[in-house]
VMD Tcl script that draws the C-alpha trace (Angstrom):
set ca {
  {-39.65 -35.50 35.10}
  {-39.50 -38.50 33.56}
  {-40.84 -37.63 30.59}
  {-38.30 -34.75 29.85}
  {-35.96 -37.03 30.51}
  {-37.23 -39.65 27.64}
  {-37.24 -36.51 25.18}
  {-34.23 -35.31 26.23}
  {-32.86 -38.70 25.18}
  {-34.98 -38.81 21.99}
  {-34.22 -35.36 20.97}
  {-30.82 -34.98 22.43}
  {-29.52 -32.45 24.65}
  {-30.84 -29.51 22.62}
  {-34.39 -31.03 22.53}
  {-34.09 -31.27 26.75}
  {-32.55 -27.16 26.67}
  {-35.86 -26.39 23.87}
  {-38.33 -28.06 26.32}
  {-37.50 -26.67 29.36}
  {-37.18 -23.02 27.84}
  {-40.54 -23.80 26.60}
  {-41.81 -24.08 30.51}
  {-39.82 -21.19 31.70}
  {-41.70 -19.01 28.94}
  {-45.17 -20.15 30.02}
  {-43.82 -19.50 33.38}
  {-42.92 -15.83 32.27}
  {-46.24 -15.68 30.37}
  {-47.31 -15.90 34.16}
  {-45.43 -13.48 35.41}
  {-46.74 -10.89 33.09}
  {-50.53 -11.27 33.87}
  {-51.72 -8.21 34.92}
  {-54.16 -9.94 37.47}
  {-50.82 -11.57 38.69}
  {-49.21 -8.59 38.85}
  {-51.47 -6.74 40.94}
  {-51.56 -9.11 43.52}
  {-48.10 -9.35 43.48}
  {-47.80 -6.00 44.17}
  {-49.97 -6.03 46.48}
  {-48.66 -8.84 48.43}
  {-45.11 -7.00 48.52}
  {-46.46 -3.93 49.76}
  {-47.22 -5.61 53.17}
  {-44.83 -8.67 53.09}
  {-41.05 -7.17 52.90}
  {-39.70 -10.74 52.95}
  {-41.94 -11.57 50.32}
  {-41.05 -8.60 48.33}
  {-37.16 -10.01 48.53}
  {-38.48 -13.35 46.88}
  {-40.28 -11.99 44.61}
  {-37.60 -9.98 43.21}
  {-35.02 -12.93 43.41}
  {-37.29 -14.77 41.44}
  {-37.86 -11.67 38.80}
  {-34.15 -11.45 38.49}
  {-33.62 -15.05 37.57}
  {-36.47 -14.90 34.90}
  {-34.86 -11.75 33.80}
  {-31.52 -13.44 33.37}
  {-33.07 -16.58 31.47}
  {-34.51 -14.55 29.28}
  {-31.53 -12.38 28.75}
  {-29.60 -15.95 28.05}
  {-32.15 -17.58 25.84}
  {-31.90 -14.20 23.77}
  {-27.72 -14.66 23.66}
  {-27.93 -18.05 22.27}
  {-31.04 -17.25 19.37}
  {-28.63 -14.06 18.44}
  {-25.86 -16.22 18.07}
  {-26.85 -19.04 15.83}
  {-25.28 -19.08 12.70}
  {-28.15 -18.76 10.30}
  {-31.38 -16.71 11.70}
  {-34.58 -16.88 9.61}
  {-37.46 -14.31 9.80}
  {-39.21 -16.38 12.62}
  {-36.11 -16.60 14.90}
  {-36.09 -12.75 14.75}
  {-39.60 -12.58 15.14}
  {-39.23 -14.72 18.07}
  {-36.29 -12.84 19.25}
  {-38.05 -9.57 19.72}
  {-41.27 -10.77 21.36}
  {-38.90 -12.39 24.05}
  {-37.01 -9.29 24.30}
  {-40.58 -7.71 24.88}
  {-41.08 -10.00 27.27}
  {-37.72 -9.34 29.26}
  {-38.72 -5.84 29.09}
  {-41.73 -6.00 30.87}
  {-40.22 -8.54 33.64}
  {-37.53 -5.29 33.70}
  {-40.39 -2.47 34.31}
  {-42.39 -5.44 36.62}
  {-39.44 -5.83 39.08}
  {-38.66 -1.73 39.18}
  {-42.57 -1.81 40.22}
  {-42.16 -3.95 42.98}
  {-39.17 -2.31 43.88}
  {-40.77 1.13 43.62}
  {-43.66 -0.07 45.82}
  {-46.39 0.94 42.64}
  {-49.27 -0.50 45.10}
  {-48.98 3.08 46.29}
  {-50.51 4.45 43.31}
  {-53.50 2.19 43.20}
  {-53.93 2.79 47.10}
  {-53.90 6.80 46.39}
  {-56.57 6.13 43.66}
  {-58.96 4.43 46.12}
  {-61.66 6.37 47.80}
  {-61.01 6.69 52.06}
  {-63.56 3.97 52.76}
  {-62.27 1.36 50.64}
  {-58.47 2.26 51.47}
  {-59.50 1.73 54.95}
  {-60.13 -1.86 54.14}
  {-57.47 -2.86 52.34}
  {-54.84 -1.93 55.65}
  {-53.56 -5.36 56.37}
  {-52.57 -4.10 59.91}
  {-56.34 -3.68 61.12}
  {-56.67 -7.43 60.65}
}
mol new
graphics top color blue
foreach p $ca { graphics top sphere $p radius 0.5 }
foreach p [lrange $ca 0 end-1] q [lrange $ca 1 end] { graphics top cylinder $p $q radius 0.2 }
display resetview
């Protein structure tokens, strides 16, 4: 904390908005693991309170992204890397987009159709 505050006084108050977009990317980066996913999804499936979180949470990340996006558009003067930069992070927002319609979709169904009987059997949180 205190350190973002010392660059955000060395850099100014667009060095402080740069360096904590910085932390919510490696926060999306996160969110778009596919081992994170799957537990996710897996966690929602049985937890419906969790599941409301989760996608409160998606949503925000969603928005941030769809913000950080509005103000590279708008600068005034856009170089190749700024579009290059532009496009992975609306990759990015696209995949938090198909992520949350998963969890809202329940897609742990699919993986718990794919299992074999004995191994589905297992995985029922409710026996435990």
């Amino acid at each position: 904390m205190y350190v973002s505050f010392i660059l955000s006084c060395l850099l100014g108050f667009s060095g402080y908005i740069l360096l904590n977009r910085l932390n919510s990317l490696e926060f999306v980066d996160t969110w778009l693991d596919k081992e994170t996913q799957k537990n996710t999804l897996k966690r929602c499936f049985y937890d419906t309170s969790f599941k409301k979180q989760t996608l409160k949470e998606l949503e925000r990340v969603y928005f941030q992204l769809k913000e950080i996006i509005n103000v590279q558009t708008n600068k005034r003067s856009l170089n190749t890397n700024d579009i290059r930069n532009v496009r992975e992070l609306e990759e990015k927002q696209q995949e938090i987009k198909r992520f949350m319609l998963d969890v809202l979709e329940d897609a742990y169904w699919k993986e718990l159709a794919n299992m074999p009987e004995d191994q589905r059997h297992l995985d029922d949180w409710d026996f435990f």
